[in-house]
MARVEXVEX-787302 format. One record per residue: z, y, x of N, C-alpha, C in turn; residue number from 1. Coordinates in steps of 0.05 Angstrom, whole numbers. Example, Ala and Ser with C-alpha at 12.3 -4.5 7.8 and 13.67 -1.06 7.14 Angstrom:
# residues 2
   n_pz   n_py   n_px  ca_pz  ca_py  ca_px   c_pz   c_py   c_px pos
    156   -114    264    156    -90    246    156    -66    264   1
    142    -45    257    143    -21    273    157      1    258   2
***
This chain:
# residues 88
   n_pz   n_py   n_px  ca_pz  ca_py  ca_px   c_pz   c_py   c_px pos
    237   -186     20    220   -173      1    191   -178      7   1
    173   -172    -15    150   -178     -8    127   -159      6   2
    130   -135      0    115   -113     15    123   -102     41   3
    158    -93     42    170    -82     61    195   -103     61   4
    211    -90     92    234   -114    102    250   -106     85   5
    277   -127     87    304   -116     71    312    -95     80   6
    320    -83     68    341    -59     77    324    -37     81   7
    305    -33     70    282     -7     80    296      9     48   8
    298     37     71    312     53     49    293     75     38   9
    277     71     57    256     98     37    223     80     52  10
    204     92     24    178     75     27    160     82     14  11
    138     77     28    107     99      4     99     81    -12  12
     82     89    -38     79     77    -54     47     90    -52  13
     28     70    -48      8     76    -46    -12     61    -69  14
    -36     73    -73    -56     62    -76    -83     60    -78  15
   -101     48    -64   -133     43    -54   -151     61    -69  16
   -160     64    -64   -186     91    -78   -206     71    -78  17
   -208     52    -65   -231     38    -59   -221     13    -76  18
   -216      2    -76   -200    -24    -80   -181    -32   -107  19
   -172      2   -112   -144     11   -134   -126    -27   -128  20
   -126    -26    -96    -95    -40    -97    -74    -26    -93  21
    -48    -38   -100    -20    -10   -104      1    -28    -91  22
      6    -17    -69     23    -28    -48     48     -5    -43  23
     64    -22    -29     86    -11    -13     83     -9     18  24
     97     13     27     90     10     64    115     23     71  25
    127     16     89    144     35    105    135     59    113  26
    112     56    120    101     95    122     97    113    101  27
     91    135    107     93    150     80     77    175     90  28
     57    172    100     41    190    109     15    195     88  29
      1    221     84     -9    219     55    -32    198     48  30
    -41    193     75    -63    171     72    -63    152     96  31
    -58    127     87    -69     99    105    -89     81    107  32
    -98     60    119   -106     44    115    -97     23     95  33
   -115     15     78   -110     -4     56   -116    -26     73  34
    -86    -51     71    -82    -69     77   -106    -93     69  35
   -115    -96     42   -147   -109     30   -168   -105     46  36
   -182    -76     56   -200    -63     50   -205    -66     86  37
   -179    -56    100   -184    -56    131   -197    -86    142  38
   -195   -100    123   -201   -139    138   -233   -146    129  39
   -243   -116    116   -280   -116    116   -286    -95    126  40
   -270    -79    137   -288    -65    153   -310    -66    174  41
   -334    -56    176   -356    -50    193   -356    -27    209  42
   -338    -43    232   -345    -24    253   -379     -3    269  43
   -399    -21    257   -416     -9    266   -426     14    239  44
   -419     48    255   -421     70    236   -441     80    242  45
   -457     88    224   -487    105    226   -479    139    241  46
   -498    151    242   -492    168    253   -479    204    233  47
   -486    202    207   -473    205    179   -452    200    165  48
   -442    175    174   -412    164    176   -389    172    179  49
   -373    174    173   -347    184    187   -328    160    194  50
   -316    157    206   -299    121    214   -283    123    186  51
   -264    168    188   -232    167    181   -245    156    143  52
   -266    156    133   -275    160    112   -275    111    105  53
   -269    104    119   -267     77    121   -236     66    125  54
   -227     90    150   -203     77    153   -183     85    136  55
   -179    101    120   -153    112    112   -160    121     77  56
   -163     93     70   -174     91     42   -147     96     20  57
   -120     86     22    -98     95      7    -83    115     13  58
    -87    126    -22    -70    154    -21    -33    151    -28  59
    -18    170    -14      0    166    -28      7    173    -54  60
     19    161    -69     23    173    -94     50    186    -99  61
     78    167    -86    109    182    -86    119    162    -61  62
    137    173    -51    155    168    -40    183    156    -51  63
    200    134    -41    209    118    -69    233    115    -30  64
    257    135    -48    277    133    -30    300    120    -42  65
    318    103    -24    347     88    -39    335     57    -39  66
    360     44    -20    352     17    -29    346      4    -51  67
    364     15    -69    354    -14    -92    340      5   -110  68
    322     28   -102    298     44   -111    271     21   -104  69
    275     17    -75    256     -4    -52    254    -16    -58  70
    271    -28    -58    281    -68    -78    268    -68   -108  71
    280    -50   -120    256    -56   -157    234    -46   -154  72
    220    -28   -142    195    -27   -139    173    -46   -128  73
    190    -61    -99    176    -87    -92    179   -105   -104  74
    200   -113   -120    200   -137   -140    181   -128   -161  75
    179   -109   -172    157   -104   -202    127   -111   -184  76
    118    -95   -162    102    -95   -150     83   -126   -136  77
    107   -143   -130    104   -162   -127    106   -191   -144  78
    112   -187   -167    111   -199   -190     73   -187   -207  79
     75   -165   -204     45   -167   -209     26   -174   -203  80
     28   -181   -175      9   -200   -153     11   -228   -153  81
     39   -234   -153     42   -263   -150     42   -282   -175  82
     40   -269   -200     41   -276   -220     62   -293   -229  83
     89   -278   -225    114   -296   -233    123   -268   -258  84
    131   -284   -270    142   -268   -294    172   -281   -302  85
    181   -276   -288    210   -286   -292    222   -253   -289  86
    214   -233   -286    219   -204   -286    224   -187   -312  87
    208   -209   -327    202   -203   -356    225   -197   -370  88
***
C-alpha cells in the first residue's frame, strides 16, 4: 500500500493545518507531525516560539478500523496523489 504496510488493521486519517495534506499513518494520536511539512522545518526557535507549534502540524480527523476499511482509503488516497485514475 502506499501510506501504511499491508495488513494494517486500524489507521489515522490525518490532515496538515499547514499544508492541508491528507495522509494515512499507523498512529492515531490526535496530532502528528506532517510527513511534507517536518522536511522544512527550522530548528532554530526564537524565544516566542513554541517547537510543539512546528512539530505536530496534523490533526486527526477519524480513525479508519478493518482491513479492507485501510486498503480503500489508501487506494482513494493514493490515487489522488499519484494521479492514476484507473479507480474511477
Amino acid at each position: 500500500m502506499y501510506f501504511v504496510p499491508d495488513g494494517t488493521v486500524k489507521a489515522g486519517f490525518y490532515t496538515c493545518r499547514k499544508c492541508d495534506y491528507r495522509f494515512l499513518s499507523i498512529q492515531t494520536m490526535a496530532k502528528i507531525p506532517c510527513p511534507l511539512c517536518e522536511q522544512d522545518i527550522d530548528y532554530e526557535i526564537g524565544p516566542d516560539e513554541n517547537m510543539e507549534d512546528y512539530l505536530d502540524t496534523a490533526d486527526l480527523n477519524e480513525v479508519v478500523e478493518g482491513d479492507e476499511n485501510v486498503k480503500r482509503m489508501d487506494v482513494l488516497l493514493s490515487a489522488a496523489y499519484v494521479d492514476d485514475e484507473t479507480w474511477i
